[in-house]
N, C-alpha and C positions, 0 to 999 in steps of 0.2 A: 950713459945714464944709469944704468943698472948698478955700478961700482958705489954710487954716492948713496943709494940704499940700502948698501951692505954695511957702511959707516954708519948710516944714522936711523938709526930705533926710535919711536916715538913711546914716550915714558908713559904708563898708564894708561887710559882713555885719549888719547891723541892721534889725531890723524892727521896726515901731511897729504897735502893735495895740492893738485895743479889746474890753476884757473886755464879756462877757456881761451881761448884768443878773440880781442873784441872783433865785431863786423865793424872791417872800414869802407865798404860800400852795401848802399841799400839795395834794396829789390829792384828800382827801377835805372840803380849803375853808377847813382852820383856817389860820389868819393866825398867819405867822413874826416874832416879834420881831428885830429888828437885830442884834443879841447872839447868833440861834442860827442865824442864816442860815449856809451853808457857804461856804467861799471859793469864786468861779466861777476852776473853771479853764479856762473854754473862751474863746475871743477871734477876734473876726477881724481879718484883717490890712487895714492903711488904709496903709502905706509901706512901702517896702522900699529897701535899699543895693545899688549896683549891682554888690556881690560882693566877697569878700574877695581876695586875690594869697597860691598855694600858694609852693611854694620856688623852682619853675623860674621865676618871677616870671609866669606864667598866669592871668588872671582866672576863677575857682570862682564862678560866678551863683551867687544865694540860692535855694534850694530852695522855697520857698511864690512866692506872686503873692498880688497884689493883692485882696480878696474874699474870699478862701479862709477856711475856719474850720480853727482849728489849736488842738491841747491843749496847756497851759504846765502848767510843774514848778508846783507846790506854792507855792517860795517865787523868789526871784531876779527879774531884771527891773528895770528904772530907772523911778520916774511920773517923767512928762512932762503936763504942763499949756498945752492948747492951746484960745486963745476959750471958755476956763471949762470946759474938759472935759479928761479924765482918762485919758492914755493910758498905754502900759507900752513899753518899747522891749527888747527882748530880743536875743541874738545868733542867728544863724538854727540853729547846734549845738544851742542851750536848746531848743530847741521839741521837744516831744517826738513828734509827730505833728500829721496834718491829716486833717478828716474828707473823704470821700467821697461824692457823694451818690448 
């Protein structure tokens, strides 16, 4: 896993993230078909761009890090397919928050 980060840099404000895995059983055991699972909106972050240039031509760092678990919109984000797995690459404005622990 680590290799396929060493390839891919994210250009500017971008950050490559990896969604969650949905729940395919609820709390009380019954097993979710495919079809009714909900879209995960939670990801954590596996790359990040070394920052977007505001007007004054100033480099603006990405606001998450590496690690970090962060909440995406609903829909938006680019997949990216890295060593058979399925990432999302988002700008770092899209993210709508990061959890805390």
């Amino acid at each position: 896993m680590a290799r396929a980060f060493r390839r891919f840099l994210p250009m500017f404000d971008r950050v490559l993230v990896e969604r969650l895995a949905a729940e395919t059983v609820t709390k009380g055991g019954i097993m979710l078909p495919e079809k009714s699972q909900a879209k995960v909106l939670q990801a954590t972050v596996v790359a990040i761009g070394p920052g977007a240039a505001d007007k004054s031509g100033r480099l603006q760092p990405v606001s998450v890090k590496v690690g970090e678990k962060v909440l995406l919109p609903e829909y938006g984000g680019t997949k990216v397919t890295l060593d058979d797995k399925e990432y999302f690459l988002f700008r770092d404005g899209d993210i709508l928050g990061k959890y805390v622990d």
